[in-house]
N, C-alpha and C positions, 0 to 999 in steps of 0.2 A: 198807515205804513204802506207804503210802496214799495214792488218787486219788481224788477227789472232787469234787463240785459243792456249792458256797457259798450260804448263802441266798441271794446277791446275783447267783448263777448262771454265777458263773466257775469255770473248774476249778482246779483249787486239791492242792497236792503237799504232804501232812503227812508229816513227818520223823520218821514211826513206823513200824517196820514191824509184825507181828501178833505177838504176844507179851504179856510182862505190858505194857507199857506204852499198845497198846490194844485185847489182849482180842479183836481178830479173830482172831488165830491159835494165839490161846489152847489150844484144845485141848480138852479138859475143860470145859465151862461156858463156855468165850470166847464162844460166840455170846452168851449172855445179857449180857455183858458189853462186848463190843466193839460191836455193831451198834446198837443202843439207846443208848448213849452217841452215836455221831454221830447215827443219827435225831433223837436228843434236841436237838442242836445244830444243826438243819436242812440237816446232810449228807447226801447223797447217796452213798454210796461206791460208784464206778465200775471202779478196778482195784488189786491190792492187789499189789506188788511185794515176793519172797520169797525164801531162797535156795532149793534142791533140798535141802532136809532131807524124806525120807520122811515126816514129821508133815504137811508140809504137800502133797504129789504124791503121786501115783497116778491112778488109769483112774478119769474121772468117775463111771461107773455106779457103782463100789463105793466108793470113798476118802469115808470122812465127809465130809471137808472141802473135798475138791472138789465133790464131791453140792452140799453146802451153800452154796459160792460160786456153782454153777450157779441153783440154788433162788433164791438172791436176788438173779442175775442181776448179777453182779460177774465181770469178768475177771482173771483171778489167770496174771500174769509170773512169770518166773521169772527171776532174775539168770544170770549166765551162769558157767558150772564151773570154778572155782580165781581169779576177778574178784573178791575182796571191793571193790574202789575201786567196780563197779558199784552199790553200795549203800554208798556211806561214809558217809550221813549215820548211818543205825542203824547199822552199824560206831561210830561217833563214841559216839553215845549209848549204846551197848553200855559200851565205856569210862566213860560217866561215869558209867553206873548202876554200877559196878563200884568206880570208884574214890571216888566220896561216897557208895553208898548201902553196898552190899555187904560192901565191906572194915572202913568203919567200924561198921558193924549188928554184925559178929562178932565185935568187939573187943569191944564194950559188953554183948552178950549172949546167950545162950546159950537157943537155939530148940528148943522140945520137940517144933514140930510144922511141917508145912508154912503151915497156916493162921496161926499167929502170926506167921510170915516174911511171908506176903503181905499181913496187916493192916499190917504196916509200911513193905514197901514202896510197897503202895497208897497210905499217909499221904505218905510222900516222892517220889511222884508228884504228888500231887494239889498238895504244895508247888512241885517244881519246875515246873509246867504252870501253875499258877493265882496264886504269889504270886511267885519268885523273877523275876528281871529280867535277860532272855534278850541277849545281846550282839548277836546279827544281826536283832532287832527295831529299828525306830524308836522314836524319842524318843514 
């Protein structure tokens, strides 16, 4: 989950947490990827809410990624130990990248490499984020 401030300078709770879907907590290359996308979008990102996976915790001084959250001055939660409900909205979206992205990708084809798996899921991100038509949105 992601906290942020809105061009229009409200805060503002997106229903991603850091991962592929957006590249904060990426890991590898996420910053180039995660942070420059909402800049891009005139977000602010304030706090990033995550579970306790070791990729993402450890002691500020040394942890890449906490270093890095400190650097750009974002405070990074943690969900609380054996709570997924404390994050079910990425719990939810976890499912459905799973059940329309994932499961159907491996029926239809057979990936030589990581990077031709993530050129596709980035494409079925960027549909479901920019073209498909979200149910808890308004008209």
């Amino acid at each position: 989950m992601v906290e942020g401030l809105g061009g229009q300078g409200g805060a503002r709770e997106l229903g991603f947490e850091g991962g592929a879907a957006s590249g904060v907590g990426e890991g590898e290359g996420g910053e180039e990827r995660g942070m420059p996308f909402y800049e891009g979008h005139g977000i602010s990102l304030l706090r990033v809410l995550m579970d306790r996976g070791t990729e993402y915790c450890g002691n500020r001084e040394y942890h890449e990624y906490e270093l890095y959250l400190a650097l750009e001055n974002v405070d990074h939660s943690k969900t609380r130990a054996k709570s997924p409900q404390s994050n079910g909205i990425c719990e939810r979206f976890h499912k459905t990248v799973l059940d329309e992205f994932y499961r159907v990708a491996f029926r239809k084809k057979v990936y030589n490499s990581l990077e031709e798996l993530q050129r596709d899921l980035d494409l079925w991100l960027k549909e479901y984020n920019e073209e498909r038509p979200l149910s808890g949105l308004p008209d």
